[in-house]
N, C-alpha and C positions, 0 to 999 in steps of 0.2 A: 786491724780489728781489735774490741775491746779481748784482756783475758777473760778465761772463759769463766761464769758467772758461779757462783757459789752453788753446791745441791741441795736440792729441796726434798723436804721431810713427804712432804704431800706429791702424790703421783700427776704429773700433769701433762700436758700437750707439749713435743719437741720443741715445736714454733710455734707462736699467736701470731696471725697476722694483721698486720693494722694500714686502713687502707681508707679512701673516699669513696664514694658510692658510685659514684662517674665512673670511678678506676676499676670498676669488677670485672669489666674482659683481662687488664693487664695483669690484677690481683690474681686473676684463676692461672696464668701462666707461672706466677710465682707457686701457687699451691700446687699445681700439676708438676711443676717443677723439683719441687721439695717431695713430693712425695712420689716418685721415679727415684730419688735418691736414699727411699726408707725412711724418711722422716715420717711422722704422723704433727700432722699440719690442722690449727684449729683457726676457721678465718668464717666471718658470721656471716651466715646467711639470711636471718631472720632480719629484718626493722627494727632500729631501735625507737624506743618512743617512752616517755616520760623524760623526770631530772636528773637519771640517775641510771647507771648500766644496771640488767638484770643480772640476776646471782650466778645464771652460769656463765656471763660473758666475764665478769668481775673474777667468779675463780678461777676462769682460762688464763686470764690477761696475768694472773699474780701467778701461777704454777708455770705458766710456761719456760722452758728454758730459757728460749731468746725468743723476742718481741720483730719480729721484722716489720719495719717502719715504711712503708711505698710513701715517697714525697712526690710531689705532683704540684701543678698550682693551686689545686682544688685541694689537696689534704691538707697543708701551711693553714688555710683559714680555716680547716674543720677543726671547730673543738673539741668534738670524739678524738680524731688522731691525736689531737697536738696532746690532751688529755694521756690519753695510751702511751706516746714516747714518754714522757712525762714520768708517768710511774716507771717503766721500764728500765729508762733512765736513772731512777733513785736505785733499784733492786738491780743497777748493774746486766742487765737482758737485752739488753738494745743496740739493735742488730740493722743501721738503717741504707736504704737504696734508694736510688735518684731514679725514676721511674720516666720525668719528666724533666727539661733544666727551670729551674726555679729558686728561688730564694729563701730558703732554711729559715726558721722562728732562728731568734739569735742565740738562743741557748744551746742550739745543737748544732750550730755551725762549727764547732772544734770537735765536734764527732765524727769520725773519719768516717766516708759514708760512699759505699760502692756505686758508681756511676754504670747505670744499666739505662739507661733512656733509650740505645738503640734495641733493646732487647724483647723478644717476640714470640720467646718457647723454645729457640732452638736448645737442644738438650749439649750440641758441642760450640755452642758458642763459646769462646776464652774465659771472658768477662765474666762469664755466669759461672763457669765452672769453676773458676776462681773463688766466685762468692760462693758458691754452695761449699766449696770444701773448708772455706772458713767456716761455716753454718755447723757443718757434720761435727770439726773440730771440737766449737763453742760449744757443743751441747755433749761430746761425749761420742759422738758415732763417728769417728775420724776411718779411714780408712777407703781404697779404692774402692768405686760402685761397681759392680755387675750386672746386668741385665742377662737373664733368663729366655728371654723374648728375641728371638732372629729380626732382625729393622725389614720391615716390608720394601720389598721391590720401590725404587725410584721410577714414576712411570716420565713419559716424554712430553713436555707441554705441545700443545697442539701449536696449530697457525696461529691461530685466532687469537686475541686477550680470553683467558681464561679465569673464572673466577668460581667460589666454591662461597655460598652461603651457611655459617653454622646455627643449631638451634641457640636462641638465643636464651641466657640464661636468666631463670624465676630468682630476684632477687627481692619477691616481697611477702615470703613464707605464706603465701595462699594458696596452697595447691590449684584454686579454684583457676589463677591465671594461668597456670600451662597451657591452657585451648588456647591463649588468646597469645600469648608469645609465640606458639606454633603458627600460628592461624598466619600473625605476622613474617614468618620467615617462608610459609607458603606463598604467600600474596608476593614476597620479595622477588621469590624466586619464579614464578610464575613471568613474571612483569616482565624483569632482566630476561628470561626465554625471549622475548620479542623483540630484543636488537639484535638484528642478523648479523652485528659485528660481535659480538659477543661469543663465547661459548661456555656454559651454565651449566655444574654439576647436581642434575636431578637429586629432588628430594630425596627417594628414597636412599641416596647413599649419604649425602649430606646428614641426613638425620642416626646415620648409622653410628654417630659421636657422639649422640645425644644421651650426658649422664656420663661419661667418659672424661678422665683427664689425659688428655694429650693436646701439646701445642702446635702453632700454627705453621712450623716447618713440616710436623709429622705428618699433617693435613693436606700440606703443598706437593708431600712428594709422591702420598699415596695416591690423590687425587689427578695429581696430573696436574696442579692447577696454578697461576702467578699471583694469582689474588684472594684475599681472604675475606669478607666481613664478618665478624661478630659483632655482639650487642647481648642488654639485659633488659631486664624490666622490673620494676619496683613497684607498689603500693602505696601510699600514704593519703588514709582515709578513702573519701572518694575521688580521688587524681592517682591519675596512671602517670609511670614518665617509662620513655623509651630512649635506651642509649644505644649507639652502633657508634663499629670505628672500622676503616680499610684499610687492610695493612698489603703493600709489596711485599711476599713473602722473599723473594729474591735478595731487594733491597734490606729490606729491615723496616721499610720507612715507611711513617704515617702518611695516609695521603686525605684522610678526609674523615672526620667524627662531630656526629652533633645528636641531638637531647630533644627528643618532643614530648609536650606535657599535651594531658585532655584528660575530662571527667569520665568516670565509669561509666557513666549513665550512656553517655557518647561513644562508647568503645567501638561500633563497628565502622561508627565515622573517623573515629582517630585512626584505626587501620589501615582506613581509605588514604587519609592524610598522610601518614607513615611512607607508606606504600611510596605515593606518588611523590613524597619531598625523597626519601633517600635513592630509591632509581630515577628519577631526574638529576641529582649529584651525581649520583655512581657513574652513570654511563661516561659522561664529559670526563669525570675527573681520572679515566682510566684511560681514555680516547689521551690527555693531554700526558699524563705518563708515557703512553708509549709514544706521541709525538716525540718527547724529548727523549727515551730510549732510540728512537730513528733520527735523531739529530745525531746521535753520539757513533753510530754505527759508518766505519768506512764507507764512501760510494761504491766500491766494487763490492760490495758484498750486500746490497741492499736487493729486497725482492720488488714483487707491484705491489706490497702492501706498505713496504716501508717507503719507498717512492711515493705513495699516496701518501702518508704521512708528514711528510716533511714538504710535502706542496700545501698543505690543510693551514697552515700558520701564516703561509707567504698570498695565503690568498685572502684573509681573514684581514691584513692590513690594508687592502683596496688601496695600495699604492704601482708604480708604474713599474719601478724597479725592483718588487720584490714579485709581478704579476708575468713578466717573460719568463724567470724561473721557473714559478708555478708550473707554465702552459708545458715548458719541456719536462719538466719529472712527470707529470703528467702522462704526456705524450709518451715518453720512456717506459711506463709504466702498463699503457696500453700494447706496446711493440710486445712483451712481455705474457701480457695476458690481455689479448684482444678485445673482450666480453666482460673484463672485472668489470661489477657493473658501476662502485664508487669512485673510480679512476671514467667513467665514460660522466657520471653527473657532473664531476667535480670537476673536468675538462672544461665540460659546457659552462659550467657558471665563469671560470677565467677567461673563456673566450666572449660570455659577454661582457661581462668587468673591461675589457681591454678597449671595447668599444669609449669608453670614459677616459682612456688615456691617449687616443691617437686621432687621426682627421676623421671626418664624417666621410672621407675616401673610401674606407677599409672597413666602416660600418659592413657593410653587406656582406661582405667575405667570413668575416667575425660570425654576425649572425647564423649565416646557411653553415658552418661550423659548428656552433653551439646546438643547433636544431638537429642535426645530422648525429651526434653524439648521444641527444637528448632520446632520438628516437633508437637508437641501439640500444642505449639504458631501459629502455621498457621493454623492448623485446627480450632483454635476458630473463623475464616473471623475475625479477629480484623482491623479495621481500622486505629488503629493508627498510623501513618509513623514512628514514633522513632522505636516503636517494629518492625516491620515491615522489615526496614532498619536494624535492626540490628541481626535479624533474615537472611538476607542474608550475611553479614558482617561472622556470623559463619558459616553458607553454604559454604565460600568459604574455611575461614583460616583451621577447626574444618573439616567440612564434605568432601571438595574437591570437590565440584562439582562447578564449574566454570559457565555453563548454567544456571543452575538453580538458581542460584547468581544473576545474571544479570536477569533476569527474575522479582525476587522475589525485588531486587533493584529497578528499571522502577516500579514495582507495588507502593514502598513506595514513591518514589519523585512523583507518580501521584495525592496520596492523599493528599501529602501535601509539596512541595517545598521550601518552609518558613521555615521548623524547622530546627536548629541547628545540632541539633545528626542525623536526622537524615540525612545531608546534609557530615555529618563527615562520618559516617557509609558506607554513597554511595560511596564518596571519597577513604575510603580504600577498598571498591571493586573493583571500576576501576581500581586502583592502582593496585589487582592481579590479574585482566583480563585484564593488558597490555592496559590502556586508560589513559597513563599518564595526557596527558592535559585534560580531563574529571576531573583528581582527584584533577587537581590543581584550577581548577574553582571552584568545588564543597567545597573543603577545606578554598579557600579563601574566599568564601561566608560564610563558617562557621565562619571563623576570623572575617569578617565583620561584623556579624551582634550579635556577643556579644562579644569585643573588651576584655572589662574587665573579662571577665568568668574566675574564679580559674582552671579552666581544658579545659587552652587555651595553655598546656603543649601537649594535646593529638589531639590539632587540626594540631598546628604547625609540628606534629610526621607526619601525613597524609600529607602535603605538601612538605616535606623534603623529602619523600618518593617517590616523585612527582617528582622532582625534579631530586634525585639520577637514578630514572630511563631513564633519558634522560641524564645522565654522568656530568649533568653541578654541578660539583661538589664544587667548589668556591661559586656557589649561596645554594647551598646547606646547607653550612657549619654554616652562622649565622641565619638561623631556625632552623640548630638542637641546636644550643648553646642557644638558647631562650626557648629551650623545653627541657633541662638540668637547665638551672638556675632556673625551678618551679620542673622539678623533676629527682633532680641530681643522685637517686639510683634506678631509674626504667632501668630494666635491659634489657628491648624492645631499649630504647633509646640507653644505651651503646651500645649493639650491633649497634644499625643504626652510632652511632658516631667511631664507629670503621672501617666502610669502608668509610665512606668519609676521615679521615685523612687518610687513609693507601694511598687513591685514592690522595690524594694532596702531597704524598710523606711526610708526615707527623708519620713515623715510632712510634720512642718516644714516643709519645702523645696518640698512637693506643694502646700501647704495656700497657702503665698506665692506659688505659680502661682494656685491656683484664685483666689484675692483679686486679682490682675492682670489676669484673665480677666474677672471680675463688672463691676472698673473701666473694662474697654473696651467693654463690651455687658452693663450690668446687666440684659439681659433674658434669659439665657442659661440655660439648665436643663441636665443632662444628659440628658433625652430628647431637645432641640434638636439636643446637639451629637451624637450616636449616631445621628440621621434624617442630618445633615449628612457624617457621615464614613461612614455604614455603610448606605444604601441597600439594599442588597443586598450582600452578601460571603461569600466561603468563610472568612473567619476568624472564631477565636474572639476574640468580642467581650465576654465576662465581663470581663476582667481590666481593660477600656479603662472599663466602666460602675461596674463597682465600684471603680476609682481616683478618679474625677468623684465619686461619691459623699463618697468616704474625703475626699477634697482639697474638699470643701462646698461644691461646683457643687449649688445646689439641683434636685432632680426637679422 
């Protein structure tokens, strides 16, 4: 670290902190931070706006002892921060930390500069503690901290993924938005209650932080919880922006942060928007955290939840060799707990899946399997909308009942409308009870609201599907090609890519499908694959028989 800077005549703040706007959840860990260890920490709250800082941010910035610098990707281009090291810099204050890995303005790249990127609040992390007592040195207040305060009881995380919403913080000096940042982590937390795989620390204690500096380990331990979000909110005229970011408190690690913009005028619609774009990330991107926590976990020591877990990936590849695995973690998972109700859906869909990989021998066996599970799954009143949903999803393909599809579908979008799968699952129901544009809403809701998802192959499969049913087959064409280039040997797909070219006069190109098809399962007919995809359905299924044909899938 730099020596410690020259004293000033003029009384001023320990630390300025100098930071991006994006970065105000990470920036408040450093001030919560700093000021747990007696520093008095000056880090702006208000908007800045004109050419030029205001007079009391300008006198903070030159009184303060030391300038701490948060670099990030986002701060390198702000010209507030780079501005702020800048002076700091000349007056010897500059004090800077990697918040994020990124590329330094070139002038401060020989400034020694404390790598915290994995850093989250914890008050014993090494790294920090290290930096703080440079900090305390630099300025004058060197000596071991104290605390006064007994550390609250570590409580036990539950089963379940657990997660803890914080208020999120007013970064746009309008008192007036606090209703509507609240309003926002209400609605969040509200939502998140509705996946039964979840477990969601009620507002009222959540909000017990609110106005409070303490960071996200203190949060984890009192609450009981693995998961954290925080977020802010800003001003600027009349646009709102909202930022959130998830942190693993366990890990340290980011798992998911993004930024919605919308006009004041629109505010209770943006909330809606809010709402529905970050708990559509949330849930998936904590489901596949702990997917890969239950990868890493010995087999003797796995329960039926982590057994479910680790079949959820091998069934999502709708391959042969990764689909008998599935069926036994599965299965293992049931011997376990008879009635879980996501180990009895998630059975059912591998044992219809499997019907795709072996002779039309073992169809039947397969199915009265899948339907058998399927029906235990609803006898347990599970609430979950994924199960739920997908439990009708095999009602229709598997059992052929079409009503009761539709029935048991309306049941899953009531509990919960927000979730992904289960927003897919509904989509390919409509899609066989002849509700095209039902399944194209619902499909594009699922596209929308996890953009990124590795098994955004099987969403695009339900829209294209959508799609083909109302013959517009040109639009058709480049969703199925985006749901071939993630998974080019799933044999669902071929078939679907085999009547749209045949339908675009596109022979040749059907005909190199159907020869790709014969190579994965030369036992394959188009009566096979027509029992397989069309059990029962409100569509017209001409166009799908007479393509198999056209493309030399033998009868």
């Amino acid at each position: 670290m730099r020596p410690k800077g020259p004293d000033r005549d003029v009384a001023g703040p320990d630390i300025f902190l100098s930071y991006n706007r994006e970065d105000a959840a990470r920036a408040k860990h450093f001030a919560d931070g700093f000021a747990a260890q007696g520093l008095d920490v000056w880090w702006d709250v208000a908007l800045r706006s004109g050419e030029a800082y205001d007079q009391v941010t300008e006198e903070a910035l030159r009184n303060a002892k030391a300038v701490v610098v948060l670099w990030s990707p986002r701060s390198v281009v702000s010209r507030w921060v780079r501005a702020e090291a800048t002076l700091a810099d000349r007056h010897k204050t500059l004090m800077p930390a990697m918040i994020e890995p990124c590329e330094r303005p070139i002038m401060f790249e020989l400034v020694q500069t404390a790598e915290l990127s994995h850093w989250m609040g914890d008050a014993d992390d090494p790294a920090w503690q290290d930096f703080a007592r440079h900090v305390r040195e630099f300025v004058g207040k060197g000596g071991k901290v104290k605390s006064s305060v007994a550390p609250a009881p570590k409580r036990a995380l539950p089963s379940k993924p657990s997660i803890a919403v914080l208020p999120f913080l007013n970064l746009s000096g309008d008192p007036e938005q606090e209703y509507f940042a609240d309003g926002v982590v209400d609605d969040i937390i509200s939502a998140l209650t509705r996946f039964n795989q979840l477990f969601v620390i009620a507002r009222s204690s959540s909000f017990t932080y609110k106005g409070r500096q303490v960071d996200c380990r203190t949060v984890a331990d009192e609450l009981g919880v693995r998961f954290v979000l925080e977020g802010s909110i800003r001003k600027a005229g009349n646009r709102l922006r909202i930022s959130g970011h998830l942190v693993d408190v366990q890990s340290g690690e980011h798992l998911w942060a993004d930024k919605f913009d919308g006009a004041l005028e629109d505010v209770f619609d943006l909330q809606d928007q809010i709402t529905e774009a970050v708990v559509g990330a949330i849930a998936p991107t904590i489901q596949r955290n702990e997917m890969e926590r239950a990868r890493r976990k010995p087999p003797e020591s796995l329960d039926a939840y982590e057994l479910y877990l680790r079949a959820l990936p091998m069934l999502w590849d709708f391959a042969p060799e990764t689909n008998a695995p599935a069926i036994e973690l599965l299965e293992a998972a049931l011997k376990i707990d008879p009635d879980y109700p996501q180990a009895l859906a998630f059975a059912a869909w591998a044992y219809e899946q499997r019907r795709w990989f072996e002779s039309s021998d073992n169809n039947a066996a397969y199915e009265a399997r899948c339907m058998e599970l399927v029906h235990r799954c609803l006898k347990t009143q599970t609430k979950d909308a994924d199960v739920i949903a997908l439990c009708a999803f095999m009602t229709a393909i598997v059992g052929g009942d079409l009503q009761a599809a539709r029935e048991i579908k309306d049941r899953a979008l009531l509990f919960n409308a927000n979730a992904v799968w289960t927003n897919f699952y509904c989509s390919m129901v409509e899609n066989y009870t002849g509700n095209s544009d039902r399944a194209i809403v619902l499909a594009e809701r699922a596209i929308r609201q996890n953009p990124l998802d590795p098994n955004l192959g099987i969403f695009l499969h339900a829209l294209a599907m959508a799609i083909m049913a109302q013959e517009r087959w040109e639009e058709a064409l480049p969703v199925w090609e985006r749901t071939m280039a993630r998974k080019p040997d799933w044999v669902v797909a071929l078939a679907q890519g085999i009547v749209i070219l045949v339908n675009l006069d596109r022979l040749d190109d059907a005909t190199r499908l159907g020869r790709k098809i014969l190579a994965l399962d030369p036992n394959v007919t188009s009566g096979s694959l027509r029992k397989k995809f069309f059990k029962a359905t409100a569509l017209d299924t001409r166009p799908w028989i007479d393509a198999f044909a056209a493309a030399g899938i033998p009868e």
